[in-house]
N, C-alpha and C positions, 0 to 999 in steps of 0.2 A: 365787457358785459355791463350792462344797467346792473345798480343792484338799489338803487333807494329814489322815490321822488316825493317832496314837499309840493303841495297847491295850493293855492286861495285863489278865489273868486274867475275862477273859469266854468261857464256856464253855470250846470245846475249841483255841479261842485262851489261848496262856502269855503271847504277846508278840508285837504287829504295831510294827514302829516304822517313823515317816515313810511312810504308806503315801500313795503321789501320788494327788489324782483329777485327773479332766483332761473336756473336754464328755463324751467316750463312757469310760465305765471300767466294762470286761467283768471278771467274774470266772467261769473256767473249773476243770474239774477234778472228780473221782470224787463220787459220793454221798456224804454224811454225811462229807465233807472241810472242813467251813468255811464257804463260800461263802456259805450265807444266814445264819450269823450274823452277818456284818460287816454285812448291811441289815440284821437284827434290831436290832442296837444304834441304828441309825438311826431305826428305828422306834420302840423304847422310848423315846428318847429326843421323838419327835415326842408320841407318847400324854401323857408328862410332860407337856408346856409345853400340852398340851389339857385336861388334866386340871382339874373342878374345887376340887380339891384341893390349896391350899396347901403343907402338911404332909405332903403324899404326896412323899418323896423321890423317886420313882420306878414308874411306873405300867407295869408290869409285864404287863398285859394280860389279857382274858380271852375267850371265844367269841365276841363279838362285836369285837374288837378285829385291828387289824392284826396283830398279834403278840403269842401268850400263849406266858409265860414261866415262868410258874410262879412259884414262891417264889425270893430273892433266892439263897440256896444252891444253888437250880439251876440259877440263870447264872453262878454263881461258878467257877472254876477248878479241875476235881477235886473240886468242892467240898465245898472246904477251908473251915474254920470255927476263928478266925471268919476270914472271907473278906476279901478290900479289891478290888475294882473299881477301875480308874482308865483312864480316858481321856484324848486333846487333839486337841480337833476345831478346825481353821484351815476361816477361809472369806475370801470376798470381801464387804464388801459393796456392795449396788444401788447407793446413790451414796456421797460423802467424808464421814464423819463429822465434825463439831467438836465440841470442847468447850470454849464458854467461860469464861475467870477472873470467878468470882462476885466477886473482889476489884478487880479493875479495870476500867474501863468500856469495851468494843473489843478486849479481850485476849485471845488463844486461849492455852487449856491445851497442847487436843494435836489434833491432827488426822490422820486416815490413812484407808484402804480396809480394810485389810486385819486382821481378829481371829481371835484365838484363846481358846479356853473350855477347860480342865483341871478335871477334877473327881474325887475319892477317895472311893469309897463302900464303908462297913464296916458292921457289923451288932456286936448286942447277943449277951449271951447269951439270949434269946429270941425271935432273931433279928429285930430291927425294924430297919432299914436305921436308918442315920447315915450325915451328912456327914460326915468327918474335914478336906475342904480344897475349896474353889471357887475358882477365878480367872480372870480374864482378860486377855490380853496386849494390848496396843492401844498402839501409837505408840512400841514400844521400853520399857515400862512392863508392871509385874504390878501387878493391882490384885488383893487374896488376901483370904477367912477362913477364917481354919482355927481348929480346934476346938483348945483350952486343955490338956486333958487327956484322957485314956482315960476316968476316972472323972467329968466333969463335960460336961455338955452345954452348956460356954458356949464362946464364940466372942471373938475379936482380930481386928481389921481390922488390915492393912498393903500396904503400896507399895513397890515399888523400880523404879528405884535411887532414892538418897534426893535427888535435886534435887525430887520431889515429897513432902510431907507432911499426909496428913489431919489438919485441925485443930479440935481439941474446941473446942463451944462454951463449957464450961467449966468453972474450972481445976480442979486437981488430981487425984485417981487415974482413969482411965480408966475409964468402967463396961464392963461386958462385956456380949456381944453374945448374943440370945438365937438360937433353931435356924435357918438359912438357911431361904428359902422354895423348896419341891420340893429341886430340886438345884443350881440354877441363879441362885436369888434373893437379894436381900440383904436382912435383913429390914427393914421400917420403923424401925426406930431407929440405924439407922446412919444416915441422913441426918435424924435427928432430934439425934442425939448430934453429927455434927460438922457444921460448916456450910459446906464446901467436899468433900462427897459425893454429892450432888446428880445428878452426870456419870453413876453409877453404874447408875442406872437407865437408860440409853440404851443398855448394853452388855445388859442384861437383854430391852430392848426388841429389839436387834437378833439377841440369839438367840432370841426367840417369833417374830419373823419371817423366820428363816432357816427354821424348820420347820412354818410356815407355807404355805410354797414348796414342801414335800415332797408329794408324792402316788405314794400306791404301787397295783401292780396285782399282784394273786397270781397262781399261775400254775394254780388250779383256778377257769376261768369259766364263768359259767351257759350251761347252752341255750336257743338262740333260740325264742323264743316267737310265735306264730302274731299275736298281741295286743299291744301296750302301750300301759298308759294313764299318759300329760301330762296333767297338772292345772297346769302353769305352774312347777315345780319349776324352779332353775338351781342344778344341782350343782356343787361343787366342784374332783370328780373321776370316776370311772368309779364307784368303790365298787371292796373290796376283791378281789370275782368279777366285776369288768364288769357288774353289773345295772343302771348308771346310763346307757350309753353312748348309748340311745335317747333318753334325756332332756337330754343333755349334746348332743345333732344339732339336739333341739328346741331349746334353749335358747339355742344358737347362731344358729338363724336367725332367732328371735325377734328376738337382738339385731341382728343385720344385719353381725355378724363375717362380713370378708372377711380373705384370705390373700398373696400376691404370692408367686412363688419369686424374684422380682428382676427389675431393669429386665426393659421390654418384654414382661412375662410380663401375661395377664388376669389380672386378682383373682378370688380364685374364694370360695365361701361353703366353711364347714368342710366342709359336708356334699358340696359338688362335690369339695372338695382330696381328700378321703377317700375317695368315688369317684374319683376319676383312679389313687388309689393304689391300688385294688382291681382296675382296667382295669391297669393296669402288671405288678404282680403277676403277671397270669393268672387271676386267681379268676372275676371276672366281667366282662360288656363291660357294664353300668350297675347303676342302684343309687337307690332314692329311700325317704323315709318318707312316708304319705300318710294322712290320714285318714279312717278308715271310710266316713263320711259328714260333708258338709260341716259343720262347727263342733263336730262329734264329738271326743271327749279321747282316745276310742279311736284307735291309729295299726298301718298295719301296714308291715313293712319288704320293697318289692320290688324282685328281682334278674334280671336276664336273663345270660344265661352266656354268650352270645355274639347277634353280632348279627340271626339269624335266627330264634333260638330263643322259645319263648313267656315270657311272663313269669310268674314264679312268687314265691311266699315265701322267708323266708329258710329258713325250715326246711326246705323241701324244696331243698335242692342241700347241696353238701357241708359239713361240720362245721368247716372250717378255715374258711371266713367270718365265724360266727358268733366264734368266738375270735380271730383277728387284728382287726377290728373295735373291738373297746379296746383295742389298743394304739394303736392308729393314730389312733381318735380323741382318747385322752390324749395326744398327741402334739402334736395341732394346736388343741385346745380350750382346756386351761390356757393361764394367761397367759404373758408372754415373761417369761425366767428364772427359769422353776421347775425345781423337780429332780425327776426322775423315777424311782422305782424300781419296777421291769421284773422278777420274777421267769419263767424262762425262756418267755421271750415266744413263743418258735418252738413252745409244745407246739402239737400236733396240726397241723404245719405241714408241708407237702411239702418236701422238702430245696431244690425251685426258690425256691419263697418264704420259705423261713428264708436262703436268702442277700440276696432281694432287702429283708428286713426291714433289713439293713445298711443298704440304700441313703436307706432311710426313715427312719432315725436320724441318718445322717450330714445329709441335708435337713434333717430337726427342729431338729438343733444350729445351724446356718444359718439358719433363715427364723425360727426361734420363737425362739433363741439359752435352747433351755433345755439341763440337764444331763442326763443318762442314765447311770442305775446299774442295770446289769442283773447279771445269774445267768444264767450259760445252760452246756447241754450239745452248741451246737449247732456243728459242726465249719464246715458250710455259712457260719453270719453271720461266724465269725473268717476264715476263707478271702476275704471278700468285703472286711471292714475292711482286708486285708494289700493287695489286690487296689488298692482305693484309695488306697491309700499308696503304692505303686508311681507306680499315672499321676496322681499329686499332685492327686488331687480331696478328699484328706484329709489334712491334717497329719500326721506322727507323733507330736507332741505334743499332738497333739488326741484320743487314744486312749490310755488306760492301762489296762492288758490283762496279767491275775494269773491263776498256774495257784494251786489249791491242791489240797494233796495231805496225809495225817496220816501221823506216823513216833510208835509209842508211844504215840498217843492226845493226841496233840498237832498240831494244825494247822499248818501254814508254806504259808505265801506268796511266792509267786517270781514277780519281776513277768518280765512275757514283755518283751526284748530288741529292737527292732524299728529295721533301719535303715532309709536312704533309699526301699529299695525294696520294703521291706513285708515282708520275710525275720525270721522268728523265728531269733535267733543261736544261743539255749536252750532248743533246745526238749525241753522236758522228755520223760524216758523215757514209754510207754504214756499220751502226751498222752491220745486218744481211742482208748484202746485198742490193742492190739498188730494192727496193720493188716497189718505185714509177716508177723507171725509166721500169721496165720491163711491168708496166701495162699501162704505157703512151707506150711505143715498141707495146705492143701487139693492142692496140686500134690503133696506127698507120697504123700498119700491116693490119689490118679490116680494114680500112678505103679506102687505097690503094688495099686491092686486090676483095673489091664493085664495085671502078672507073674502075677498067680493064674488070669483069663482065659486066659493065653495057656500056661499050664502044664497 
């Protein structure tokens, strides 16, 4: 799981420090305030470690990608030139890592859960991204390369504190290191040049597979289609508009994935779990995918809206089906402990079912024990997180919950306060808009246009 990240100078972020995550971490707050660039950086970062491309510092994205960012200047800070990027992203990992002493037989180096990845990215004057520093924190330990000089693209490996020492295989002047691989890598000759660096790569390893874990869903997704054709696909995720989610139902029961909410409960298939959540909801009372005709690739997806009513398609009953639909299935389809990122999931959502969407997060977190990083504007899902925090069906530590708002063209982040009882303590001025001020306007308004009546 993520649980902390440090920022400077990404976009209209100057400086996020120690920002917690926690299973559910909402970020709320006005348009073009922040909010989705702190999953952007998440996202660049996933595209990197996908990328075929070694020497691509940084894959910045294009129309087909989760996230297009343009040229490195235009995520930069004001951008300033030449620019420095820098990040520190802390996670958990899945299980203890070891590292053992290549010099003694039985011997552990270091062993922990728990890493951190730092990284400083600058540009040329012709702007081509550079590394300037990479490192990793693991077991009380930096393991660094940073770049030699301004004018030379060679690279120094070191470690602190010094009860550890990388050791050349041999002797006198240290060669230098040539350009890290992407942003995150070490190249080949650091474990060619000394021969207790070896460990290095498992830190590399374990950050391809933290974003590996990632799966994002955008918050513009397709309309339901009358048709969909399986040919045996098992996707990964939804895709970045939900156009996967029918494939991702098949794919499931193909495999014979069932679900439990815990003791005593039936195991139910994705595809039932995700119906029951649509019965819950309100949306519909069932819900099946079924093949045109037997053995047919063709499927079509139908819904009954209640229990008396005729069966129909998806496309014929209301729009918010079709769009809640991946979330719900991304939900229950990835594997346990993946990270989810949610850009505001509630669009096109009745305010009844953007709060009970809480309730299908807080389960996720629980039954699938994945993470959830959403974006939302939706007053209903934060009302419903407080609401369970209240009657303890939801930690307060299990929620970390951020307004952002820009002063000067500058973002700030303010994590929202939240005691026992689910009570926001700061809550920031025109959270979701001036609620009082418009109902004192409107009783105004009544007031003044009775006197004119009555005049």
């Amino acid at each position: 799981m993520l649980t902390a990240l440090s920022l400077e100078h990404f976009k209209s972020w100057k400086r996020i420090k120690d920002m917690r995550f926690a299973p559910i971490t909402g970020l709320f707050g006005s348009n073009s305030s922040g909010k989705t660039s702190i999953l952007q950086l998440l996202l660049m970062l996933k595209q990197t470690v996908e990328s075929p491309d070694r020497a691509q510092v940084l894959n910045l994205g294009d129309e087909r990608s989760p996230t297009a960012l343009g040229t490195f200047r235009d995520v930069v800070h004001r951008h300033e030139t030449p620019g420095t990027l820098r990040w520190t992203l802390s996670w958990t990992l899945p299980q203890e890592l070891t590292v053992a002493d290549p010099e003694q037989e039985d011997a552990t180096l270091f062993f922990g859960n728990d890493m951190q990845f730092h990284a400083e990215i600058t540009e040329n004057g012709s702007g081509h991204m550079i590394v300037k520093k990479l490192a990793y924190r693991f077991a009380g330990h930096d393991f660094a390369m940073a770049r030699k000089s301004e004018a030379e693209e060679k690279y120094i490996l070191s470690a602190e504190p010094e009860d550890f020492r990388f050791k050349r295989r041999t002797r006198g002047r240290a060669w230098d290191l040539p350009l890290p691989v992407k942003c995150y890598g070490f190249p080949d000759q650091v474990r060619t040049y000394h021969q207790n660096a070896g460990f290095l790569a498992d830190f590399e390893l374990a950050f391809e597979e933290l974003f590996s874990r990632v799966h994002y869903l955008g918050p513009l997704r397709e309309y339901p289609r009358r048709e969909y054709t399986w040919a045996g696909a098992q996707p990964t995720d939804m895709g970045r508009r939900g156009e996967k989610a029918i494939d991702a139902l098949l794919a499931s029961r193909e495999r014979g994935e069932k679900i439990s909410r815990g003791k005593g409960h039936k195991k139910l298939t994705v595809e039932e779990y995700v119906a029951s959540w649509l019965q819950e909801l309100g949306l519909i009372h069932n819900f099946s995918v079924r093949p045109i005709t037997k053995g047919s690739n063709l499927y079509q997806v139908w819904v009954r809206k209640a229990p008396d009513a005729a069966e129909v398609l998806i496309t014929d009953v209301g729009f918010g089906v079709s769009q809640i639909l991946p979330v719900l299935v991304l939900c229950y389809y990835v594997p346990e402990g993946s990270i989810l990122i949610l850009e505001q999931p509630e669009i096109h959502l009745h305010p009844s079912v953007q709060t009970g969407l809480a309730d299908v997060f807080i389960d996720a977190i629980e039954t699938r024990k994945v993470q959830i990083l959403l974006e939302s504007h939706s007053e209903y899902l934060l009302r419903r997180l407080q609401r369970r925090i209240a009657e303890e069906r939801l930690s307060k530590d299990a929620a970390a919950l951020y307004f952002c708002d820009i002063v000067d063209g500058v973002s700030r982040l303010t994590p929202l306060e939240l005691d026992m009882f689910g009570n926001i303590t700061n809550w920031p001025k025109d959270f979701f808009g001036n609620e009082f001020g418009e109902m004192a306007a409107a009783t105004q308004a009544v007031i003044e246009r009775k006197k004119r009546q009555q005049a």
